[in-house]
N, C-alpha and C positions, 0 to 999 in steps of 0.2 A: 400370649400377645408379644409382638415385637414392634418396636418401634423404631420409626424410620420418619425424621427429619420435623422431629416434633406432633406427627400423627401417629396412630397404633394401628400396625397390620396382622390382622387373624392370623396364626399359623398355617391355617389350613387355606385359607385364598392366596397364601404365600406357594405353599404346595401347588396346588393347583394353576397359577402365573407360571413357576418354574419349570411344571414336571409335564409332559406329556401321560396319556395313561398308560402307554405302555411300557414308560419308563418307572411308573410307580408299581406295575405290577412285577417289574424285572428281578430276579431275586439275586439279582449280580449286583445290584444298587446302580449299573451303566445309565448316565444321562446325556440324553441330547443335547444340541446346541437351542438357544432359549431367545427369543425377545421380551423385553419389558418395555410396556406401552404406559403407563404410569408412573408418575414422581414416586409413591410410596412403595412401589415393586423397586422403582431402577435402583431407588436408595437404598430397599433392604440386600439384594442383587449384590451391588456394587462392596456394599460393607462384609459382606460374604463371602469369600474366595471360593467356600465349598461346593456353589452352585456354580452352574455353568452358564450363568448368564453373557454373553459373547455381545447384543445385538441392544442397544436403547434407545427407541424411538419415540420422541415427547416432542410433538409438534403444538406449540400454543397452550403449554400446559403450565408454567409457571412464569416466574419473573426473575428478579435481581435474586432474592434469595433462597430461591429454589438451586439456581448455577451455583450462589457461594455451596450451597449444600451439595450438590452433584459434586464439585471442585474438590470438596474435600473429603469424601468417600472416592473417588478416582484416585488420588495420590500413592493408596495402599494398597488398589484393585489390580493383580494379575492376571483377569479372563477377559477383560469385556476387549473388545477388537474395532469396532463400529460406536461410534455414538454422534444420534441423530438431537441436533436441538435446534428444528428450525422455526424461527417466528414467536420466540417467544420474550425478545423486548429485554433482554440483560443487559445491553449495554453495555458500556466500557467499565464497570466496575462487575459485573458478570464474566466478560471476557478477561480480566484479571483473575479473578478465582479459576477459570478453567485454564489459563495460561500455567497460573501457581503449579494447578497439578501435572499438566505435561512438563514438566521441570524432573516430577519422579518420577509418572508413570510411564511403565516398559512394553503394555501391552495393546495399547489403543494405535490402531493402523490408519483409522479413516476419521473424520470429525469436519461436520459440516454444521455448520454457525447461518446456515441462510437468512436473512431479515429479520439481524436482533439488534438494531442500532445500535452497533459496539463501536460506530467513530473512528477517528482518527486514533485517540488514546485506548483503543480497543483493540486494534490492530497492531499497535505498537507494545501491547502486553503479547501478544500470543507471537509476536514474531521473535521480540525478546527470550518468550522462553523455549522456543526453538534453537536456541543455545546448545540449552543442556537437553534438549530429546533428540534422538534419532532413529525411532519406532517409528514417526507418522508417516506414513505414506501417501495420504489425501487430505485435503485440508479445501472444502470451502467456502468462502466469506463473500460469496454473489449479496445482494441486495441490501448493502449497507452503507449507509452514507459516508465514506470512507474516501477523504480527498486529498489529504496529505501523510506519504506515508516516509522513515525516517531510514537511518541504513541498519536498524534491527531487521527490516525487512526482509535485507539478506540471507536470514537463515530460514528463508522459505526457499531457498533456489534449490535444493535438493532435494524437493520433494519431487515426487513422480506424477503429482497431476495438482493443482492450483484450478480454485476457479477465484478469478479476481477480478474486477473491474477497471482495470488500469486506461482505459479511454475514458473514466470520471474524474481521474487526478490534477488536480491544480498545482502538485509539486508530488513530484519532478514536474516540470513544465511538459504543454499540451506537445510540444514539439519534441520532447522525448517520448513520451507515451503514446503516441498514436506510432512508435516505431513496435510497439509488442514488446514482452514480457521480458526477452532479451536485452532489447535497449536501455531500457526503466533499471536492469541488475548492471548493464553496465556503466550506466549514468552515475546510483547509489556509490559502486563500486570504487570510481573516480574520485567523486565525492568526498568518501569517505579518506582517501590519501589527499584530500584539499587540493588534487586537480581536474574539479570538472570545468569543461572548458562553456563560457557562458554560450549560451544557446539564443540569447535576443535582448539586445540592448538599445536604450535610448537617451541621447545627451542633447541636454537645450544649452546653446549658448546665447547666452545674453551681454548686450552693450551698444552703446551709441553707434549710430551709422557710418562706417567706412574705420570703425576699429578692428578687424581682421575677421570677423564670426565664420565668412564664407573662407576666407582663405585657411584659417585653421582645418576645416569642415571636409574642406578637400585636400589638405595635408591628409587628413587621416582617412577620407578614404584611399587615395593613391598608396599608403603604406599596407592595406589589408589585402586579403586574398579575392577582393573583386577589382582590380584593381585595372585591368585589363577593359572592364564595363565602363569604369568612369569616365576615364578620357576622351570614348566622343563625347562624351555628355558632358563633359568640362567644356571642351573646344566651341560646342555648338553655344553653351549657357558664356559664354567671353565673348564670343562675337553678337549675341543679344544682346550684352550689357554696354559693350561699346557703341553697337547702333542706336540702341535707343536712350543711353544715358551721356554719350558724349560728342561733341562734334568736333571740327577738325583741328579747332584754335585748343581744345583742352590735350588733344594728343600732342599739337605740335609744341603745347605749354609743356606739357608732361615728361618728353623727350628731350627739349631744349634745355630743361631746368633741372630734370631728377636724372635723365639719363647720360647725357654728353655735358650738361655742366657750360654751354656752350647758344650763346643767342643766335636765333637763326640758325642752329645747323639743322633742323627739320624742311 
């Protein structure tokens, strides 16, 4: 008997998981490439270098501490190449323990996480330890509720295929991510040197009537880069205010008194 992750696996259903039979009958001891479809195989597998367990497929088959367990039998594993863990609800403290282990492991190529609620702080564990790994070559985290992600995320840009959902993100904002995966690395990127330039902003000013709110309002738009667009729309919104808020005694108040300084020169 061996055990594997707090359960006890047969020797011989162990054999049988790993070996094909004509790899058992081979008197050269040559073994195939192998998947394991079970938590109690993947863990004996993995703790194992001497099998050639390459391929771990466990769809809905554990939880939180079945990944710490995978997590930490992958840390020491030099075969496996593939490992499949879709749908099975680890969560951001699951995606931690498997984050922990690609920090060591050298030989896992592919890893898809599909719909295991690993969150925002789930995402930021495994992008984190894409740090220190540079084996993965696939990586993905489709159907997670994943809506803000941080500038660890950066060390996914090197990967050669990303499945991500970057049209669900609430940060970076909508108006970066609907530019694609590109935009989102160059936004983070910016970012992270503390100059992303804001993408959408909104100021209320507030105060008593005819203390400057409009005239400030359009100082700043004339200083931006629409600034070209304002100006009819100034000229047209000045001659409404004059039609309908002033008549001729208040212009020729206005001119007399504030601007020539002078009675009757209107």
């Amino acid at each position: 008997m061996a055990e594997a992750g707090g359960a006890e696996v047969n020797d011989q259903e162990y054999s049988d998981e790993y070996y094909s039979e004509e790899d058992q009958d081979n008197d050269d001891d040559e073994q195939t490439d192998v998947t394991a479809t079970t938590l109690e195989a993947a863990l004996a597998g993995l703790r194992d270098n001497t099998v050639n367990v390459v391929i771990i497929d466990l769809y809905k088959a554990f939880g939180v501490e079945g990944a710490a367990a995978i997590g930490a039998a992958l840390q020491h594993n030099t075969s496996l190449h593939t490992l499949h863990l879709g749908s099975n609800e680890i969560s951001a403290e699951g995606a931690a323990a498997i984050g922990a282990a690609l920090q060591h492991n050298t030989s896992l190529l592919t890893l898809y996480l599909v719909g295991n609620d690993i969150g925002d702080e789930g995402v930021a564990a495994i992008g984190a330890a894409l740090q220190h790994n540079t084996s993965l070559h696939e990586l993905d985290l489709g159907g997670n509720p994943i809506h803000r992600i941080g500038v660890e995320f950066l060390h996914t840009r090197r990967l050669a295929k990303l499945e991500f959902g970057f049209c669900d993100l609430a940060w970076p904002p909508p108006s970066v991510s609907k530019g694609g995966r590109d935009a989102v690395y160059d936004y983070l990127e910016a970012f992270k040197c503390a100059s992303a330039p804001l993408t959408r902003s909104r100021v209320m000013f507030v105060g008593a009537g005819g203390a400057g709110k409009t005239t400030l309002k359009t100082a700043l738009l004339l200083r931006g880069t629409g600034a070209h667009d304002v100006l009819p729309h100034l000229r047209t919104r000045i001659i409404e205010t004059i039609e309908t808020r002033w008549g001729v005694d208040d212009v020729r108040g206005w001119v007399d008194n504030d601007l020539a300084g002078k009675a009757g020169f209107f």
